[in-house]
N, C-alpha and C positions, 0 to 999 in steps of 0.2 A: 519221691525219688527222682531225681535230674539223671537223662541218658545224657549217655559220651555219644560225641559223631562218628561215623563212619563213613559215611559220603560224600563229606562237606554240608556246605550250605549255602543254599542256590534260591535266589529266587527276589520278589520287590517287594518292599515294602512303604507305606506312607506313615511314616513316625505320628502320634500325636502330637497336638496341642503343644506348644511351648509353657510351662510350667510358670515360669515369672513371666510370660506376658499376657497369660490367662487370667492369674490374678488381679492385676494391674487394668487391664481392661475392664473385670467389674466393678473393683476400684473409682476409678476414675469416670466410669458409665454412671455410678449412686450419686456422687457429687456435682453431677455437669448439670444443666437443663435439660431434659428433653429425652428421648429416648434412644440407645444405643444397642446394637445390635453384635455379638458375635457369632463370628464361626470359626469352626475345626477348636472350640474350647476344650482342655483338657478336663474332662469329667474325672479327674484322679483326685482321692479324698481332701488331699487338702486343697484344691482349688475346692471345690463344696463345701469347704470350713471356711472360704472365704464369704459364698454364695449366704451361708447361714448368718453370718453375723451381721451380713446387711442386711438382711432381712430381719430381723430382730430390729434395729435398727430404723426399721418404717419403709423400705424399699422392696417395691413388687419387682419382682423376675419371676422370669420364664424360662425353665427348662426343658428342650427338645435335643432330647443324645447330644452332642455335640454345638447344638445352634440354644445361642443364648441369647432372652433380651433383658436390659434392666433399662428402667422407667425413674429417670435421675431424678432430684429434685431439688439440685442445684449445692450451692457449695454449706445454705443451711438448714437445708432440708431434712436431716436426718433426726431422731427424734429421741428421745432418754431412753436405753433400754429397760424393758419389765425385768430383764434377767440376765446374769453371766453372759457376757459371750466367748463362746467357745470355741476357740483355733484348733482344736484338735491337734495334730503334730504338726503343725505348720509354723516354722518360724514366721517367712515372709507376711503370714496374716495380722501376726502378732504386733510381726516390729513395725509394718507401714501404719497398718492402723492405727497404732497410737501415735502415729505424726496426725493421719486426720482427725481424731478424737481433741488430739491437745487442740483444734480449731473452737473447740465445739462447748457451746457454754451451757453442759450437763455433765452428768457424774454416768462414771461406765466403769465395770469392770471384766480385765480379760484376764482368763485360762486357758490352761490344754492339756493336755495330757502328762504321762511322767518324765516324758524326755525331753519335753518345753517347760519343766518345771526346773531341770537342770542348765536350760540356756542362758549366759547371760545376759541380761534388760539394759544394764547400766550403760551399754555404748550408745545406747537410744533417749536410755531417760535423761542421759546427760544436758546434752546439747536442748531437749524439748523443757527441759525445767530451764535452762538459760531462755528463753522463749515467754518461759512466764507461765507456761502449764501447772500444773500442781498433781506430783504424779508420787503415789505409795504404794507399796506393796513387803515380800519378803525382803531381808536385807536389805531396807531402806530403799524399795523399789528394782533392786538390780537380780531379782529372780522371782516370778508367779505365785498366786496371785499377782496381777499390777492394776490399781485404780488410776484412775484419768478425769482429773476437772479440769476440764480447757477451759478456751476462752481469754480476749484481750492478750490475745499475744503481739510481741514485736520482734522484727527481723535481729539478725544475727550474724554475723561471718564466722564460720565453721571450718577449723580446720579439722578432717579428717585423722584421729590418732590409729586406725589403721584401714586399709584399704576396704571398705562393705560398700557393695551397693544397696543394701537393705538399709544403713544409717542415712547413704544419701539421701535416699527415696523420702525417708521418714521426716526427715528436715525440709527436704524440698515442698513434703505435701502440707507439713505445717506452714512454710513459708507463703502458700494461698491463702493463707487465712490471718497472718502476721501485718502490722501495719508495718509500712515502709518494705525495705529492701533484706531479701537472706538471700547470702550466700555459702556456699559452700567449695572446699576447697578440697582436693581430693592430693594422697602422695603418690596413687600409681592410679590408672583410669580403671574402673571399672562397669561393668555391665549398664549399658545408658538408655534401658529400657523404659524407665521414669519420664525422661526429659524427651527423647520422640515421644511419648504416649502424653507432655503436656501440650507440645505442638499439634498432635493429629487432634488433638480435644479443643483446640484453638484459643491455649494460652500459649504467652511469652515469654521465652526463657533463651537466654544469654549464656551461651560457651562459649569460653576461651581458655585456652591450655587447658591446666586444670581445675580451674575457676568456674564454677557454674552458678548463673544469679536469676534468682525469679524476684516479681514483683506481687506481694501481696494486694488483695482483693479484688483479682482475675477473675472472670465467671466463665466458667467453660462450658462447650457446647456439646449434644451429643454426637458418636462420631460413629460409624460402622468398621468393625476392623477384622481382619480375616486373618488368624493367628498361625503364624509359619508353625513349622514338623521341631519339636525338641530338640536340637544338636544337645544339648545332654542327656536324653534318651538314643538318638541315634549313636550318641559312643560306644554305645557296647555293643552294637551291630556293624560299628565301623572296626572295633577290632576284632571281634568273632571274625570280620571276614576275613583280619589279618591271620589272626593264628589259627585257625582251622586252616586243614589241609583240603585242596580242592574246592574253593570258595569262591563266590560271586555275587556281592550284593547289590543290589540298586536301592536306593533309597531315597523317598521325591518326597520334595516341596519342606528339605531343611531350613529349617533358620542359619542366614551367615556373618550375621553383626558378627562385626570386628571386634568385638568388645568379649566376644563367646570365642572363637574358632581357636584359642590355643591348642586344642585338640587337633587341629588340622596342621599343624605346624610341628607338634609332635611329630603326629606321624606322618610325616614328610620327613624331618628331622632323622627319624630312624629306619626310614629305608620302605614303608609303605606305600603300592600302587593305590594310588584313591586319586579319582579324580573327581573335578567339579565339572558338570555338563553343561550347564544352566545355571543363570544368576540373572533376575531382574529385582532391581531399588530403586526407587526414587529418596528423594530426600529424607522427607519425613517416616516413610514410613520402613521397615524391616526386609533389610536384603534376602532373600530365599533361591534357594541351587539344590538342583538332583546333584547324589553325589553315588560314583559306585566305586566299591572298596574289592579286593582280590587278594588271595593270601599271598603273602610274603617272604620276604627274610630279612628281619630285622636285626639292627643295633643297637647297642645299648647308650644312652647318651646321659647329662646333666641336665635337671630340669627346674628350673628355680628364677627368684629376680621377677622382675615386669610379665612372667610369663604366668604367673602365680594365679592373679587374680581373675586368667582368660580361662582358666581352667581349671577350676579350685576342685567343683563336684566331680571330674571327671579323673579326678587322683586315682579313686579303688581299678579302675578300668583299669587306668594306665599302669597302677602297678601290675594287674595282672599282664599287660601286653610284656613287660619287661620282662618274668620271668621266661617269654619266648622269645626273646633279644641272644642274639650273643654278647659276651659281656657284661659289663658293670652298669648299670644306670642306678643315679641317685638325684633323690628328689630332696627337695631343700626349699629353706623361707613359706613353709605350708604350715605352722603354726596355726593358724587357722581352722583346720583337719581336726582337731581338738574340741571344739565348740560344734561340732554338726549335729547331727540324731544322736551318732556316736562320739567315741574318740575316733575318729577312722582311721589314727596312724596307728594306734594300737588293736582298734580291730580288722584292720586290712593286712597288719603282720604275724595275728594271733592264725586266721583264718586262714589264710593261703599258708601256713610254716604245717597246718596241716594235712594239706594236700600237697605236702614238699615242696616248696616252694622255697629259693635260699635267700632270706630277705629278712632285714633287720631294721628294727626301728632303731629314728634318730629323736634327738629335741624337736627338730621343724621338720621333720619327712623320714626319709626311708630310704635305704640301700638294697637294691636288686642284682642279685648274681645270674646270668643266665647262658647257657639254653638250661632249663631244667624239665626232666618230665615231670609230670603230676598223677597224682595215685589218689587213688579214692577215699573219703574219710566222710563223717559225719560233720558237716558246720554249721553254721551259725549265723542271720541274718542280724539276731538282734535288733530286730524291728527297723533296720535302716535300711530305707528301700533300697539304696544305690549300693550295698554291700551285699544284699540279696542276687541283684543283678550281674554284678560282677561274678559271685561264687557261682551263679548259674550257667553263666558261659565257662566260666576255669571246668565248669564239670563236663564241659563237649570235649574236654583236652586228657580227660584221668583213666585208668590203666580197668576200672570198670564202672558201676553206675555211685555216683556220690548221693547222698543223703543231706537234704535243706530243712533247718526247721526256721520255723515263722519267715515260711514263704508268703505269705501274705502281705509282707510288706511292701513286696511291691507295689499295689495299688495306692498310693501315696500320690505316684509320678506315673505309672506305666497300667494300667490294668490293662492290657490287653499282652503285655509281655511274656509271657509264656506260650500263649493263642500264636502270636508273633512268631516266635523262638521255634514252634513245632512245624509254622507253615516252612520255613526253608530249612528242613529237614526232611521231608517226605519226598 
């Protein structure tokens, strides 16, 4: 059962682990030399789907709560698996991997679960068969099972046919292992947590505009990295703090890549006090800022274009902020929303239309009518974390207590997110 608020919600919190740079880190720790060390790792299941397959794999790690180490062993160290490897729900495990696999001159095969059985492979296997990989599975490789014989690959120039940073990721990590030159060519920038995490591991890689080139057979070193707070878990406590009445959040040590904060732009865009307190970055490594949010009174705006790919997971939020906008906001060019755990344009308008909410799916997004109140109803996770978390905040807003099934999903992304959720409420 999810209570509604009554007092607001006051108090600090320190978000976990960043989801894509937790991954990425032990990623890129299995293939470097030497030993790498994290902290603040998000221990939420699918980072430990990533944890498992490297270790299948032939890679010793070390798990202590939060503080991880993995024992690299270089770019071909990794070994033939005895068995499946299993991503569990985790796209990003799936799709990067098989950029390192196609390095890799053995046979491997990845699964996951039912909702990675429905995601499509083919924006991956594409570009990694032009590479010279040799990749099968359902649908001629473009949905799980996917087998992977790498090895002797060669560089590529890639234009991106739609805006992923998990394609990028994928090309770029096969491009370590590609004789000559890959690049990759992106139509709108996004998330470029691949390309600092190949600098901090002390390879070379070349941006410009939106051209990005590595050079095959780099040998990376291991690096120690200290993983900022989620700014896509911190979204649904930046806007709890909006639309709850009586509100005050603090929340330390965000991730603020530029390449993430469309959410901060948002809600700037429609009228939310948030500020940033704190911000230190050096080059390489990952901007981080306190931020504290205060409830509001929002507007409703258009959200779509270049702002799309800043803030793709942070749609179900934002729909809900919209319903506590005055006005209209419509969300647009999110085609994308389609391919996640869920459909999330059709379960972000099935779910909130329950809790009154007046809001319509489109082809690429959603149209929100607001101020509306919301009433209590029974919903529906559907096993997507982020639509879990969403419905749990819409339920601090409803006329009495709402009702979540497959609450569980949030440990995907958030386990501690209910624990969270009750501390600023008491």
């Amino acid at each position: 059962m999810l209570k509604k608020s009554t007092k607001g919600l006051n108090g600090v919190l320190q978000i976990p682990g960043d989801k894509s740079i937790s991954h990425r880190a032990v990623m890129f720790g299995a293939i470097a030399e030497g030993k790498t060390t994290i902290k603040n790792f998000l221990a939420g299941a699918d980072c430990l789907s990533t944890i498992s397959c490297f270790e299948r794999l032939g890679i010793q790690i070390e798990r202590n709560e939060t503080d991880v180490t993995v024992y690299g062993k270089g770019l071909y160290g990794l070994r033939e698996p005895q068995e499946l490897l299993d991503v569990g729900n985790s796209g990003t495990t799936i799709r990067l991997m098989m950029g390192i696999l196609a390095g890799q001159n053995f046979f491997s095969v990845l699964a996951g679960d039912e909702s990675i059985a429905k995601r499509p492979m083919t924006r991956v296997v594409t570009p990694l068969r032009q590479m010279g990989a040799l990749i099968d599975g359902r649908e001629n490789g473009g949905k799980t099972p996917v087998s992977v014989r790498g090895g002797n690959l060669h560089g590529i120039t890639y234009e991106l046919p739609v805006a992923s940073a998990q394609v990028k990721s994928a090309v770029l990590l096969a491009g370590l292992y590609a004789e000559g030159t890959t690049t990759v060519i992106e139509p709108v920038k996004t998330r470029d947590h691949t390309e600092r995490m190949i600098s901090t591991f002390g390879g070379n890689i070349q941006i410009k505009d939106a051209s990005i080139t590595i050079e095959g057979g780099q040998e990376l070193r291991g690096a120690d990295i200290l993983v900022p707070g989620d700014i896509s878990s911190a979204a649904f406590f930046l806007v709890a703090g909006c639309i709850v009445p009586n509100s005050e959040i603090k929340l330390e040590n965000v991730g603020l890549n530029e390449s993430r904060t469309g959410i901060i732009d948002v809600l700037r865009q429609m009228g939310a006090d948030v500020t940033i307190i704190s911000k230190q970055t050096n080059e390489k490594e990952e901007p981080v800022g306190d931020l504290i949010v205060k409830s509001s009174s929002l507007k409703g705006i258009e959200i779509g274009g270049n702002l799309i790919p800043r803030l793709i997971d942070e749609i179900p939020i934002i729909a809900l902020m919209a319903t506590q906008a005055e006005g209209t906001t419509v969300i647009k060019d999110a085609k994308e929303l389609k391919v996640k755990e869920t459909n999330r344009i059709e379960t972000v308008v099935s779910e909130l239309s329950k809790l009154g909410a007046n809001i319509v799916a489109t082809d690429d997004g959603m149209i929100i009518q607001g101020k509306t109140p919301l009433k209590s109803a029974k919903v529906n996770s559907y096993g997507d974390h982020r639509i879990g978390m969403m419905l749990s905040i819409a339920a601090l807003l409803t006329d009495g207590d709402a009702e979540l099934e497959n609450p569980e999903a949030v440990s995907v992304s958030y386990p501690e997110f209910y624990e969270h959720l009750a501390s600023l409420m008491n």
